[in-house]
PyMOL Python script that loads the backbone (N, CA, C, O; Angstrom):
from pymol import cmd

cmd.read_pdbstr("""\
ATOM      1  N   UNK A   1      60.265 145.203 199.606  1.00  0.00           N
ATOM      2  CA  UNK A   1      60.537 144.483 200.825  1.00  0.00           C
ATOM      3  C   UNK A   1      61.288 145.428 201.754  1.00  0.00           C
ATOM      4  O   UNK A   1      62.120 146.247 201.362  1.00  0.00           O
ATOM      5  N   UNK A   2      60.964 145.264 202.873  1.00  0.00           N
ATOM      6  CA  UNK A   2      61.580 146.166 203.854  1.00  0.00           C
ATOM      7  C   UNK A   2      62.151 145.080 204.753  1.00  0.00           C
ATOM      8  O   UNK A   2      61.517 144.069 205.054  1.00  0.00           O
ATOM      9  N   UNK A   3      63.891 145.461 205.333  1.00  0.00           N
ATOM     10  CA  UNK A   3      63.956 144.973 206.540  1.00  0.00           C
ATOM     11  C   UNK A   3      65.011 146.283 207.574  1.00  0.00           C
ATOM     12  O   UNK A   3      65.797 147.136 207.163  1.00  0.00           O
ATOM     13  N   UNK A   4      64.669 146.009 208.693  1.00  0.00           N
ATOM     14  CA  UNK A   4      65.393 147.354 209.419  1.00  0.00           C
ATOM     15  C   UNK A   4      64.694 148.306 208.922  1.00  0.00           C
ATOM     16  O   UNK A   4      65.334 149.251 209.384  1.00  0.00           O
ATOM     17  N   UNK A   5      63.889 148.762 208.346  1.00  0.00           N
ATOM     18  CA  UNK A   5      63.042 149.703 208.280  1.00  0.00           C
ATOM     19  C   UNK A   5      63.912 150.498 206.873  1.00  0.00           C
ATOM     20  O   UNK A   5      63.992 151.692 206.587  1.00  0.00           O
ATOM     21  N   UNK A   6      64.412 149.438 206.279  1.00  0.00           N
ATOM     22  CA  UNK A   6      64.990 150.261 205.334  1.00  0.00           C
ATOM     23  C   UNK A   6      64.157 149.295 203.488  1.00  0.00           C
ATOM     24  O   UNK A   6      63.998 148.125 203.137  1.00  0.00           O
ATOM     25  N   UNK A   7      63.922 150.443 202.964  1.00  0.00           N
ATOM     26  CA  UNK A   7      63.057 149.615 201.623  1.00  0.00           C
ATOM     27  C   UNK A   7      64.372 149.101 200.761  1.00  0.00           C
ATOM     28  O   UNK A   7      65.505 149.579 200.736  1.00  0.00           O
ATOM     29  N   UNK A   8      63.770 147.843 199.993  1.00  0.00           N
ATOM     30  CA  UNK A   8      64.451 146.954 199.495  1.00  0.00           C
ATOM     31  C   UNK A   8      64.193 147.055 198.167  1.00  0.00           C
ATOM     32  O   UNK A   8      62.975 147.222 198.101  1.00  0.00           O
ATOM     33  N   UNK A   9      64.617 147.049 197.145  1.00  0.00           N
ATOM     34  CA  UNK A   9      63.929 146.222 195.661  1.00  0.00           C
ATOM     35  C   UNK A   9      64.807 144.998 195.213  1.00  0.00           C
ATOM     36  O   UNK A   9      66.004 144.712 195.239  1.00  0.00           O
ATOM     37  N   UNK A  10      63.627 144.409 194.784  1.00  0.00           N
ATOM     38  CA  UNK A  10      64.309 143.349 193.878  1.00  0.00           C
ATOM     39  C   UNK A  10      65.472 143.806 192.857  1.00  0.00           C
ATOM     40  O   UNK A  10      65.470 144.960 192.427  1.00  0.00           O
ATOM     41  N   UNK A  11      66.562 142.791 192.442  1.00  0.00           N
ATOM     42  CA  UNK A  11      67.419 143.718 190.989  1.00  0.00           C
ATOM     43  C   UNK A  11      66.236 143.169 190.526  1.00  0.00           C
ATOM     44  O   UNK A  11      65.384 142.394 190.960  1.00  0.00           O
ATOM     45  N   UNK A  12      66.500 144.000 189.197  1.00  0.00           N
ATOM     46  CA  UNK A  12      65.858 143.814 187.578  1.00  0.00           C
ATOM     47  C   UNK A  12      66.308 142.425 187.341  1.00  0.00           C
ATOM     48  O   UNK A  12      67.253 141.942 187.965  1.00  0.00           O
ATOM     49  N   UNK A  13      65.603 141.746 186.396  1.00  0.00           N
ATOM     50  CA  UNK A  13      65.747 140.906 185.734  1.00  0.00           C
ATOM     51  C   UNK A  13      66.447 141.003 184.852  1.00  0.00           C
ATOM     52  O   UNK A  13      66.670 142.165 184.515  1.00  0.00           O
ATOM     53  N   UNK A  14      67.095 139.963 184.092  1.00  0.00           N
ATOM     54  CA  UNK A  14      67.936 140.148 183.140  1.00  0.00           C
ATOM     55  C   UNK A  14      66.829 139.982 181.861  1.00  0.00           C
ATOM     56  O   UNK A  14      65.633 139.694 181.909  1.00  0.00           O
ATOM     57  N   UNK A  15      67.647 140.260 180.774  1.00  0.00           N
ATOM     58  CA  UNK A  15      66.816 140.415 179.285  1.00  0.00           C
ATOM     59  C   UNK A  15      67.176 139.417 178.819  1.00  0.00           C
ATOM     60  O   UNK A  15      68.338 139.140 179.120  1.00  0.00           O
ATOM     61  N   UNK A  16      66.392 138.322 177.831  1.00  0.00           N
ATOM     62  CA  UNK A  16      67.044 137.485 177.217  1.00  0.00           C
ATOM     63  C   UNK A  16      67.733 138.174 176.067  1.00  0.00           C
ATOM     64  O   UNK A  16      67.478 139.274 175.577  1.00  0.00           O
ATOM     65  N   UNK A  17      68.774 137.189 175.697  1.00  0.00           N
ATOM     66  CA  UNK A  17      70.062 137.830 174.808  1.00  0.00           C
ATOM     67  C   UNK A  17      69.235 137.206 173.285  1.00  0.00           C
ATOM     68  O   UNK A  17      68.604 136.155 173.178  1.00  0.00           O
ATOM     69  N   UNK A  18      69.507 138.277 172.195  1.00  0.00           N
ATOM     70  CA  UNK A  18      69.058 137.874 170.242  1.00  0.00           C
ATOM     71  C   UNK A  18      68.655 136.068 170.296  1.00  0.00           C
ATOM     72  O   UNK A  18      67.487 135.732 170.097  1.00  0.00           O
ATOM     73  N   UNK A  19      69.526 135.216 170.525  1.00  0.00           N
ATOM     74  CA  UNK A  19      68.851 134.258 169.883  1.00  0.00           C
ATOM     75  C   UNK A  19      67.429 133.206 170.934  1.00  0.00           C
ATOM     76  O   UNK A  19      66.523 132.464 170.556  1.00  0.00           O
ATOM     77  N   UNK A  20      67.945 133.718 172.483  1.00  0.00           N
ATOM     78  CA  UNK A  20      66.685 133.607 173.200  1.00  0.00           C
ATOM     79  C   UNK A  20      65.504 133.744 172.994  1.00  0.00           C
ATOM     80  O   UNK A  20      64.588 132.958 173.233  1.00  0.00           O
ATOM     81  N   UNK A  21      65.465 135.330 172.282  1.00  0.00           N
ATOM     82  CA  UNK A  21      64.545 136.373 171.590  1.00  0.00           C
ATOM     83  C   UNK A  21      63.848 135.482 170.494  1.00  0.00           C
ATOM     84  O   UNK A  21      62.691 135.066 170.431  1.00  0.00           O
ATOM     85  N   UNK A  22      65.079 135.303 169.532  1.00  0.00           N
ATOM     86  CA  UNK A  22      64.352 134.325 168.310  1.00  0.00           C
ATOM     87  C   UNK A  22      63.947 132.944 168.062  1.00  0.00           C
ATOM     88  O   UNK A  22      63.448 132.357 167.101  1.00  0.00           O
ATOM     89  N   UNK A  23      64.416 132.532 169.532  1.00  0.00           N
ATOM     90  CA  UNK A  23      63.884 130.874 169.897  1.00  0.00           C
ATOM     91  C   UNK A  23      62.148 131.114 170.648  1.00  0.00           C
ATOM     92  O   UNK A  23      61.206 130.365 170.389  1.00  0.00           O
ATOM     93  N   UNK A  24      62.087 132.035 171.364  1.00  0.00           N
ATOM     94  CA  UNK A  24      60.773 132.400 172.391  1.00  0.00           C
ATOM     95  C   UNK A  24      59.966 132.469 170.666  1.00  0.00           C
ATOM     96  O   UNK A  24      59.572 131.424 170.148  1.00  0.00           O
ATOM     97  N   UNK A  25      59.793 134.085 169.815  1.00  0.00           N
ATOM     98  CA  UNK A  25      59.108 134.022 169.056  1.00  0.00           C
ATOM     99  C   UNK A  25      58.612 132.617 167.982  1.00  0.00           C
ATOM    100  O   UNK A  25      57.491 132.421 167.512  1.00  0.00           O
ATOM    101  N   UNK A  26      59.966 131.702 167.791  1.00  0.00           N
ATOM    102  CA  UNK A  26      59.517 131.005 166.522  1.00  0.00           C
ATOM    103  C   UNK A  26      58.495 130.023 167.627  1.00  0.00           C
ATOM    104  O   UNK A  26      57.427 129.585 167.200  1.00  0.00           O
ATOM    105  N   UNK A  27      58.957 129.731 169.110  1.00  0.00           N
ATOM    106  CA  UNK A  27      57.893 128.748 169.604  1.00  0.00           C
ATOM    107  C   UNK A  27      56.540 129.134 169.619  1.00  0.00           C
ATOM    108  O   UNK A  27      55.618 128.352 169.853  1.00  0.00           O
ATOM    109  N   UNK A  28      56.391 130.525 169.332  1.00  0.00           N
ATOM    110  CA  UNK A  28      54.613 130.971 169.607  1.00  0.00           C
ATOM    111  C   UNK A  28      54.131 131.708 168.757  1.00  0.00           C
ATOM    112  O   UNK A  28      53.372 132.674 168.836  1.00  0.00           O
ATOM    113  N   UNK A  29      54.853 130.951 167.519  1.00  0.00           N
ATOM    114  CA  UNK A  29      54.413 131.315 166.020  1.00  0.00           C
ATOM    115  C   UNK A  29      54.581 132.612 165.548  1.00  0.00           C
ATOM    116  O   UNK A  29      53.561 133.045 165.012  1.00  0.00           O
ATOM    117  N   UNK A  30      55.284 133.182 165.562  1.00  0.00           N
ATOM    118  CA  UNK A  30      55.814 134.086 164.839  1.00  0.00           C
ATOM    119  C   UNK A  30      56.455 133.635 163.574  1.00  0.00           C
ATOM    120  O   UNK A  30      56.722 132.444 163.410  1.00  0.00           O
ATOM    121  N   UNK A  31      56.730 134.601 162.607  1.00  0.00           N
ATOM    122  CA  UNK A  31      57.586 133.839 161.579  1.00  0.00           C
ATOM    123  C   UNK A  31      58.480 135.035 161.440  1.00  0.00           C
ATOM    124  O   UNK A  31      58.129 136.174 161.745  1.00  0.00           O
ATOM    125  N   UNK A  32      59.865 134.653 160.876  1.00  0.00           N
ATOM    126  CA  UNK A  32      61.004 135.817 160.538  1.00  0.00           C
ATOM    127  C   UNK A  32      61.009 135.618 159.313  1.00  0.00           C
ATOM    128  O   UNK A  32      60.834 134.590 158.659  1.00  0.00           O
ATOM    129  N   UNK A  33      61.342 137.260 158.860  1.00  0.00           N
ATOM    130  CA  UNK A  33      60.811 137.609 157.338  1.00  0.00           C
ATOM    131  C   UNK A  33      62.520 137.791 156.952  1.00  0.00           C
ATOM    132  O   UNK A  33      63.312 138.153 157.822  1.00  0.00           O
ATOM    133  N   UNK A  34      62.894 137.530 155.729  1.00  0.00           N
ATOM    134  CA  UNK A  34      64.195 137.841 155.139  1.00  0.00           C
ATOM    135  C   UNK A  34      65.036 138.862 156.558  1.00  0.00           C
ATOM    136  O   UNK A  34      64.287 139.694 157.069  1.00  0.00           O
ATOM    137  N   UNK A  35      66.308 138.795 157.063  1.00  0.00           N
ATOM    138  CA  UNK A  35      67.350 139.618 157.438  1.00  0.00           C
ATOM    139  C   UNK A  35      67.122 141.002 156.754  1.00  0.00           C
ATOM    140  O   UNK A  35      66.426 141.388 155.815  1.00  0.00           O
ATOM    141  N   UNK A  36      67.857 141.490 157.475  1.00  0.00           N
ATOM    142  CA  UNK A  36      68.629 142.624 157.245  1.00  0.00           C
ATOM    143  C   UNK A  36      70.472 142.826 157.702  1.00  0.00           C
ATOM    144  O   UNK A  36      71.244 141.935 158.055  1.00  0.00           O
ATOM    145  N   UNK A  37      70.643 143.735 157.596  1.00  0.00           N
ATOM    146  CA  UNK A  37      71.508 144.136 158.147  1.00  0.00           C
ATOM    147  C   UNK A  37      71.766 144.383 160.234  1.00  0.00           C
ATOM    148  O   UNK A  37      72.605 144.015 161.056  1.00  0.00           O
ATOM    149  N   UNK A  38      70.939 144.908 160.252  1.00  0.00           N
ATOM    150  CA  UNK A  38      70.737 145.368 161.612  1.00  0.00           C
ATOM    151  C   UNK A  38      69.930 144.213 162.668  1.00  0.00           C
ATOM    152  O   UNK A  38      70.040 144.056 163.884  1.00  0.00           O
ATOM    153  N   UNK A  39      69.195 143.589 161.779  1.00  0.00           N
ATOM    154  CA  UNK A  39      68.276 142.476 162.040  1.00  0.00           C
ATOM    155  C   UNK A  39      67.249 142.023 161.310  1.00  0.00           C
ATOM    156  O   UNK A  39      67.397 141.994 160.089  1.00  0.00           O
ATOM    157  N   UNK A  40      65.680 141.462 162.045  1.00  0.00           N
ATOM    158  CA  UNK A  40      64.804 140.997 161.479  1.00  0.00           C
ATOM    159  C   UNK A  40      63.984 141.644 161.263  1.00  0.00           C
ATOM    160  O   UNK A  40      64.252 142.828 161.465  1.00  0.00           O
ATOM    161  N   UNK A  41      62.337 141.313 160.674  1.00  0.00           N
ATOM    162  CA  UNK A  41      60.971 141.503 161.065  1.00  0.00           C
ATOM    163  C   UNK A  41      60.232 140.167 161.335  1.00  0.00           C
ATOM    164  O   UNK A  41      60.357 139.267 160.504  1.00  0.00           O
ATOM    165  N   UNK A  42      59.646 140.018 162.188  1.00  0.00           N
ATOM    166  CA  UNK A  42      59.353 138.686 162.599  1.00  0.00           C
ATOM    167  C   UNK A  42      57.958 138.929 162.318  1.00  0.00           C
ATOM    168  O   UNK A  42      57.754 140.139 162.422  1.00  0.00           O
ATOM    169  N   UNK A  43      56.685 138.165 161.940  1.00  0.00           N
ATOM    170  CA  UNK A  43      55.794 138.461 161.462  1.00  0.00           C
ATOM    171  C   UNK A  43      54.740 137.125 162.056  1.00  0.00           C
ATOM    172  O   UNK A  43      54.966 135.919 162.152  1.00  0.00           O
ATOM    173  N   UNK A  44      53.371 138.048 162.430  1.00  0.00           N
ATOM    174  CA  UNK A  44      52.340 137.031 162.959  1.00  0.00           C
ATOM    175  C   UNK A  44      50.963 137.854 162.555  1.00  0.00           C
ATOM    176  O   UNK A  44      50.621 139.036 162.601  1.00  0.00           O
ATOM    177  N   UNK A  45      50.353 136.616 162.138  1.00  0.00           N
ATOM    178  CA  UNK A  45      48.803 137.513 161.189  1.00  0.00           C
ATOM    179  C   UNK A  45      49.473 138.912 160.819  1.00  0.00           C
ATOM    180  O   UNK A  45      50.648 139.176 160.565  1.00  0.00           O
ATOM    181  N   UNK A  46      48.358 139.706 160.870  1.00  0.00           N
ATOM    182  CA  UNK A  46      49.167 141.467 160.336  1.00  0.00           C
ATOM    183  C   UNK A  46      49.692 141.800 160.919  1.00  0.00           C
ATOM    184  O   UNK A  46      49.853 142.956 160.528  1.00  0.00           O
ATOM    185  N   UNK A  47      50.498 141.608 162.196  1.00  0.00           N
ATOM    186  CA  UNK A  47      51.572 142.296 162.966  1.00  0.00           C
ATOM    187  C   UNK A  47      52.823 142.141 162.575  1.00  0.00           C
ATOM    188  O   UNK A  47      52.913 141.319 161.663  1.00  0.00           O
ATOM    189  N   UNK A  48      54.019 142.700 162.972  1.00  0.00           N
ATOM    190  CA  UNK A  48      55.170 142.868 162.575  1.00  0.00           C
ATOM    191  C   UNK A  48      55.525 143.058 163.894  1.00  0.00           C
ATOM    192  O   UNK A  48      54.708 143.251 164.795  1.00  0.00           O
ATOM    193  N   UNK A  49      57.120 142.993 164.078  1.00  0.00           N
ATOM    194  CA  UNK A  49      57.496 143.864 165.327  1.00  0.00           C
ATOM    195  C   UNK A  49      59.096 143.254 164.094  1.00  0.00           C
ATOM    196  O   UNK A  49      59.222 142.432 163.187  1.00  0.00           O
ATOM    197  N   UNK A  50      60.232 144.504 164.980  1.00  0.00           N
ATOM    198  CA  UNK A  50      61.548 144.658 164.843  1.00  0.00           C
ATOM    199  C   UNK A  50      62.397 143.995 165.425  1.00  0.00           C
ATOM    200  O   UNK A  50      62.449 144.530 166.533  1.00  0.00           O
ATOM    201  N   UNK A  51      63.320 142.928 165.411  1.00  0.00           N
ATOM    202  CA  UNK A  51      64.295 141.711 166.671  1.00  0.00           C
ATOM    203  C   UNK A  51      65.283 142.220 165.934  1.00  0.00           C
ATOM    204  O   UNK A  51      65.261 142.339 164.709  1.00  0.00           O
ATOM    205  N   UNK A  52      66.767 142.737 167.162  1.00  0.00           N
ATOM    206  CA  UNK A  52      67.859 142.787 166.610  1.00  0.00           C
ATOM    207  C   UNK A  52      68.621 141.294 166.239  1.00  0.00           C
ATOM    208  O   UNK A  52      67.898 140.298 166.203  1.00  0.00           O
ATOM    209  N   UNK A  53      69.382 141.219 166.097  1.00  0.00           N
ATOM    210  CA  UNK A  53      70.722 139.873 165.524  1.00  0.00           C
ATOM    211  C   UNK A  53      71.339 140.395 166.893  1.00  0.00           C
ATOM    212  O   UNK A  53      70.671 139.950 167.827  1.00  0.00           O
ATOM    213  N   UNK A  54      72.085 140.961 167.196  1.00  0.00           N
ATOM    214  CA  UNK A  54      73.214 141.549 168.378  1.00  0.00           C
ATOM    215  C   UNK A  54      72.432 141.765 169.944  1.00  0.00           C
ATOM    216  O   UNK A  54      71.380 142.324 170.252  1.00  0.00           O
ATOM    217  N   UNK A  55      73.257 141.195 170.581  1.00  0.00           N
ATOM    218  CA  UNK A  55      72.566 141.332 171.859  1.00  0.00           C
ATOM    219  C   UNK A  55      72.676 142.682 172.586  1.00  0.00           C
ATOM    220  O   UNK A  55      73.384 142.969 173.552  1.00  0.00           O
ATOM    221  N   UNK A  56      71.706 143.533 171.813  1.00  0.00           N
ATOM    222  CA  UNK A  56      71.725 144.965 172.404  1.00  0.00           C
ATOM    223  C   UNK A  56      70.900 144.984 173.481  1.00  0.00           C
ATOM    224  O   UNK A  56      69.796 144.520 173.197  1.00  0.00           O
ATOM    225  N   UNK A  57      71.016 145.370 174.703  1.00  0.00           N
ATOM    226  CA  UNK A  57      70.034 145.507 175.681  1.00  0.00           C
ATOM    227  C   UNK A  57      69.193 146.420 175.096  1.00  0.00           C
ATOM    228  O   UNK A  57      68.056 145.947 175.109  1.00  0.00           O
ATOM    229  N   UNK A  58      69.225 147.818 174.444  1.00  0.00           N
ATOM    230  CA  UNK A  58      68.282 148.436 174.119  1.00  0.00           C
ATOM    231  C   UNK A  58      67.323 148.291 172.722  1.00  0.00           C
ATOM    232  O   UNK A  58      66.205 148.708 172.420  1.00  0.00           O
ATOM    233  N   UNK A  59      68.209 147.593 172.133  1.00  0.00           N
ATOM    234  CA  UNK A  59      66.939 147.038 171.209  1.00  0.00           C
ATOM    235  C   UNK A  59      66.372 145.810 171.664  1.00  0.00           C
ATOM    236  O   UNK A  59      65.156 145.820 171.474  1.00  0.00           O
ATOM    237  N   UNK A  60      66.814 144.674 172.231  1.00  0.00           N
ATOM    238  CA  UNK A  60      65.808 143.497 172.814  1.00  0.00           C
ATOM    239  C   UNK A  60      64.463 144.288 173.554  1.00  0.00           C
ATOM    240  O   UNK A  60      63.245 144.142 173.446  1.00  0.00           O
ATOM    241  N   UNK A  61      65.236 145.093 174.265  1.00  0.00           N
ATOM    242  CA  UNK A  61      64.185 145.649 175.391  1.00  0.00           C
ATOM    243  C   UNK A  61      62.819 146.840 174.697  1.00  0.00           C
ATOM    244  O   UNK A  61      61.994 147.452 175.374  1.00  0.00           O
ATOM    245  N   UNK A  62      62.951 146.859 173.398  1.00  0.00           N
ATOM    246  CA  UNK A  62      62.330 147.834 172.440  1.00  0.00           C
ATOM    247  C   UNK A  62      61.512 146.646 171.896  1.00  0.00           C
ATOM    248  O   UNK A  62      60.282 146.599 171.915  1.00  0.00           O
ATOM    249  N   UNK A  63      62.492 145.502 171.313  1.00  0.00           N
ATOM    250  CA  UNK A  63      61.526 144.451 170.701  1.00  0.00           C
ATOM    251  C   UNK A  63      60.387 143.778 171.821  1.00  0.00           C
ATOM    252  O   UNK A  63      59.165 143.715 171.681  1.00  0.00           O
ATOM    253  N   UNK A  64      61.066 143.391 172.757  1.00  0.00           N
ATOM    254  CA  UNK A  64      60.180 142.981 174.026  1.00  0.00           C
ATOM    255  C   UNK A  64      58.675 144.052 174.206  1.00  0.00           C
ATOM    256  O   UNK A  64      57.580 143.760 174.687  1.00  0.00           O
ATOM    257  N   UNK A  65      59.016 144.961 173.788  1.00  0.00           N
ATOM    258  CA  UNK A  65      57.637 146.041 174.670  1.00  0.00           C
ATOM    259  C   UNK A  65      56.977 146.517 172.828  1.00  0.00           C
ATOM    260  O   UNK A  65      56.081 147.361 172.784  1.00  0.00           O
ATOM    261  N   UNK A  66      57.352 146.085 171.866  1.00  0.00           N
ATOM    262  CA  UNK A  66      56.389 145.724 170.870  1.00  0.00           C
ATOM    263  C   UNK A  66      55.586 144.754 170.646  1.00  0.00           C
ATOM    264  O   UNK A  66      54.474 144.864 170.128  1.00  0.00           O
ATOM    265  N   UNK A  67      56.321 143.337 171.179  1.00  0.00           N
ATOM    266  CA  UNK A  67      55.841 142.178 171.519  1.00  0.00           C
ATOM    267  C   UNK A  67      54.621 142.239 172.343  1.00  0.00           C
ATOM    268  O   UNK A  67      53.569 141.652 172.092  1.00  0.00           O
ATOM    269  N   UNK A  68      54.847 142.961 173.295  1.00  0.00           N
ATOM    270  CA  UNK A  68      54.171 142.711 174.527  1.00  0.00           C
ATOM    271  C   UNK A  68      52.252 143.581 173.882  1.00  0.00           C
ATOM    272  O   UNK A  68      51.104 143.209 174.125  1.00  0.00           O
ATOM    273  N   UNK A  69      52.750 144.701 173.103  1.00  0.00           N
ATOM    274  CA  UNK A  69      51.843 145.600 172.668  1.00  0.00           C
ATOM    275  C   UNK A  69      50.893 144.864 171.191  1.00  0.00           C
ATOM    276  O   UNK A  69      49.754 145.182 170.849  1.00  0.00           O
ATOM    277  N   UNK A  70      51.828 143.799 170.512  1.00  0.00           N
ATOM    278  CA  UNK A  70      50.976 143.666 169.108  1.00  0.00           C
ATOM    279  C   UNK A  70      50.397 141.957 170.281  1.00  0.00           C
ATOM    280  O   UNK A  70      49.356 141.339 170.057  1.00  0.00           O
ATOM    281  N   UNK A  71      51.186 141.670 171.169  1.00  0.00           N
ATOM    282  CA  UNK A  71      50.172 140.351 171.926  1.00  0.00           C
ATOM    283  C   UNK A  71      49.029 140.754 172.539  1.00  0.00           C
ATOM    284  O   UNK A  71      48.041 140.042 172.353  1.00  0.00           O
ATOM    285  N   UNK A  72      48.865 142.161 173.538  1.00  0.00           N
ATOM    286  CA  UNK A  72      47.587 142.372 174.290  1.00  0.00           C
ATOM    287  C   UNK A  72      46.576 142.971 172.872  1.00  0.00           C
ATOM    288  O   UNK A  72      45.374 142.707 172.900  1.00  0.00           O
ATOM    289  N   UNK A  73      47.045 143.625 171.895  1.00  0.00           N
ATOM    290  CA  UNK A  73      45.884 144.192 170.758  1.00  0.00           C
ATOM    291  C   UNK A  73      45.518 142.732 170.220  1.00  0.00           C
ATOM    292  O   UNK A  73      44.318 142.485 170.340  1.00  0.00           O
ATOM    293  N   UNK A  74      46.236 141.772 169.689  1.00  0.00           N
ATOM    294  CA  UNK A  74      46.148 140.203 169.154  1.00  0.00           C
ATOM    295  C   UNK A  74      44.739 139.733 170.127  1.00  0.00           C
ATOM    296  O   UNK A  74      43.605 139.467 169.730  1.00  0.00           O
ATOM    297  N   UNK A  75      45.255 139.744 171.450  1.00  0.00           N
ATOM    298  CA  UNK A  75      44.105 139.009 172.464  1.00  0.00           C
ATOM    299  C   UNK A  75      42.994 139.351 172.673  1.00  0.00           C
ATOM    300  O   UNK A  75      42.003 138.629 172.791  1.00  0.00           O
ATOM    301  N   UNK A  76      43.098 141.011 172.765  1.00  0.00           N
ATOM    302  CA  UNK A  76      41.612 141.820 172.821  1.00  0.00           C
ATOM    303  C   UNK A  76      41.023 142.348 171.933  1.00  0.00           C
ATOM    304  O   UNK A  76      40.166 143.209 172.130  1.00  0.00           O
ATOM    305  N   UNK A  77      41.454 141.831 170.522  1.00  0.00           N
ATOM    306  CA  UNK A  77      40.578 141.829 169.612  1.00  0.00           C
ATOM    307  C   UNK A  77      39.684 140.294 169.319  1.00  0.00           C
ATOM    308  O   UNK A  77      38.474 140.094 169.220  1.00  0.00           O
ATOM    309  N   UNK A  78      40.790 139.413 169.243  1.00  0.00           N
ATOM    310  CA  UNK A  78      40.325 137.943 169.723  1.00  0.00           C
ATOM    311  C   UNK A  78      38.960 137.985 170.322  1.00  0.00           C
ATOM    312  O   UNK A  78      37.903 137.638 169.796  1.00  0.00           O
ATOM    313  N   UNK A  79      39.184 138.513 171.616  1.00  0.00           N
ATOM    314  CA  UNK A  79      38.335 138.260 173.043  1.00  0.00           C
ATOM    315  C   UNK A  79      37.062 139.061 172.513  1.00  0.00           C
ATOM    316  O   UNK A  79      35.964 138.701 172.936  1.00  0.00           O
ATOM    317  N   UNK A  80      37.143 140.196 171.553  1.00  0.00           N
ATOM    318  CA  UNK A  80      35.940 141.065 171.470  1.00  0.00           C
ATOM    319  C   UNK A  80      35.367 140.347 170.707  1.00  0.00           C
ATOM    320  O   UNK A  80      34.220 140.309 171.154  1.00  0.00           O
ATOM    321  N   UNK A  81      35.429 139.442 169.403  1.00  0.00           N
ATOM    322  CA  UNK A  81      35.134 138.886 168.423  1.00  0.00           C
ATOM    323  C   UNK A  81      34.431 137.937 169.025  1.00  0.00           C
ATOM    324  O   UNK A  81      33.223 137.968 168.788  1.00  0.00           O
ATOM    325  N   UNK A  82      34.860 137.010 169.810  1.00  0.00           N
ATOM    326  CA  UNK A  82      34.441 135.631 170.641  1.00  0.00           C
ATOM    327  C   UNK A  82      33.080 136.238 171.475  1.00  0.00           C
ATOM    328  O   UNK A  82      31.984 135.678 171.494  1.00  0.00           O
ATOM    329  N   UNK A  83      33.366 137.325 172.054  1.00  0.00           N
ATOM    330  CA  UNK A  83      32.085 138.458 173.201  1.00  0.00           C
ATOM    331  C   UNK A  83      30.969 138.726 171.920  1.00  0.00           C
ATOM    332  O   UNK A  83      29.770 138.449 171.967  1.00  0.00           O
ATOM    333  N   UNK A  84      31.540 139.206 171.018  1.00  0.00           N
ATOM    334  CA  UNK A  84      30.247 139.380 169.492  1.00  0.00           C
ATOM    335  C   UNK A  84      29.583 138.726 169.493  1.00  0.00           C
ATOM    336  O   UNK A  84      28.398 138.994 169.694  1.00  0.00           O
ATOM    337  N   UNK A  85      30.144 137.244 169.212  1.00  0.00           N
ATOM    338  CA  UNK A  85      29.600 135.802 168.390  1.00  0.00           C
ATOM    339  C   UNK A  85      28.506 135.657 169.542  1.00  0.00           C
ATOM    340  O   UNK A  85      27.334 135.650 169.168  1.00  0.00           O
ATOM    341  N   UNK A  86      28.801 135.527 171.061  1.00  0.00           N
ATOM    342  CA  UNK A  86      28.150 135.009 172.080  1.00  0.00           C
ATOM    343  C   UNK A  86      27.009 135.964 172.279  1.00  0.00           C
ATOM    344  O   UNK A  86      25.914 135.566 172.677  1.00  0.00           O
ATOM    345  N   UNK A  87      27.231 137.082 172.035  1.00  0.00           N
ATOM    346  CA  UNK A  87      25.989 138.116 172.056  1.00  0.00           C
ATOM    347  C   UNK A  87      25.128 138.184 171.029  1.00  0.00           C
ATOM    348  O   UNK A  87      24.032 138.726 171.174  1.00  0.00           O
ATOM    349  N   UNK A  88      25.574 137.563 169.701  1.00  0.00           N
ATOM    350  CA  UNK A  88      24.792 137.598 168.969  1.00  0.00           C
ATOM    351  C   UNK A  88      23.940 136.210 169.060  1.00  0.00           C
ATOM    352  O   UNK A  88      22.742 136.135 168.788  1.00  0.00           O
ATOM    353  N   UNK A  89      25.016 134.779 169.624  1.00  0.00           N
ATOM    354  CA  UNK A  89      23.718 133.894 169.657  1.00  0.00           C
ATOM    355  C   UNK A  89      22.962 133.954 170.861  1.00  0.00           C
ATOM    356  O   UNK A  89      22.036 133.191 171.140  1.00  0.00           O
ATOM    357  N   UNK A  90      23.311 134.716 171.438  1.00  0.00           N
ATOM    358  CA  UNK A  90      22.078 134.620 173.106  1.00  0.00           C
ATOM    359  C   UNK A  90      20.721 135.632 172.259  1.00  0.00           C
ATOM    360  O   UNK A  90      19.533 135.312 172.214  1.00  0.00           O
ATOM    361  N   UNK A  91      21.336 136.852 171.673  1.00  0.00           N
ATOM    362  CA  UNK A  91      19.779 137.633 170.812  1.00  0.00           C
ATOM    363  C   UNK A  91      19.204 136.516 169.912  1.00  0.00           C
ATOM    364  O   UNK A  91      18.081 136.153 170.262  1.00  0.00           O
ATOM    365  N   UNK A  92      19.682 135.935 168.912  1.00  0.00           N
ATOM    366  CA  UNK A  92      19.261 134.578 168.378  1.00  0.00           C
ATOM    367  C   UNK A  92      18.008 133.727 168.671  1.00  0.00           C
ATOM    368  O   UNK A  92      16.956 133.562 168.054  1.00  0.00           O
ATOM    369  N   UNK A  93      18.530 133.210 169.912  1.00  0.00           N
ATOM    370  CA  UNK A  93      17.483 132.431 170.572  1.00  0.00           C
ATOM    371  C   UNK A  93      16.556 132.861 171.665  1.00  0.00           C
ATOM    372  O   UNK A  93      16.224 132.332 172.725  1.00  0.00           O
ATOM    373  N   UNK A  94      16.209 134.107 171.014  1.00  0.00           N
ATOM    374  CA  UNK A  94      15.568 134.740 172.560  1.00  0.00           C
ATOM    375  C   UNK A  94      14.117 134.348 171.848  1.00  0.00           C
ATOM    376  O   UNK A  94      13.061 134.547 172.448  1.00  0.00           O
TER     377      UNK A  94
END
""", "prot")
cmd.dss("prot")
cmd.show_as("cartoon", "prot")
cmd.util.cbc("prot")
cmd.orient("prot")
């Protein structure tokens, strides 16, 4: 955003703090595997990702961008599987 000819940014957003983290995952099925010390492994089909216990900005923000990476591989493997099925019944009925 510019005003006066001078550029603007938005601040950053804030990060949600550890138990935000572990309320978001358990709502969209994740599951948490035994503690640790340092923290979790939270677990969905074969993925894994790392959630601290402590509200570290740099590990939330590490868990966040694993999240973000085992959800788009989750979807676009999904999506290729579903694109298969449909290509294989359109050859099917030709």
């Amino acid at each position: 955003m510019t005003v006066d000819g001078t550029l603007y940014s938005p601040p950053p957003r804030a990060l949600p703090n550890a138990e935000q983290l572990h309320s978001y995952l358990r709502f969209t099925g994740w599951q948490q595997l035994p503690a640790g010390p340092a923290g979790s492994f939270w677990m969905r089909d074969s993925a894994r990702i790392g959630v601290p216990h402590e509200d570290d900005e740099f590990m939330i923000k590490g868990s966040i961008e694993r999240y973000a990476i085992q959800s788009v591989f989750f979807y676009s493997t999904w999506l290729i599987c579903v694109l298969q099925m449909i290509a294989l019944s359109l050859t099917r009925y030709r």
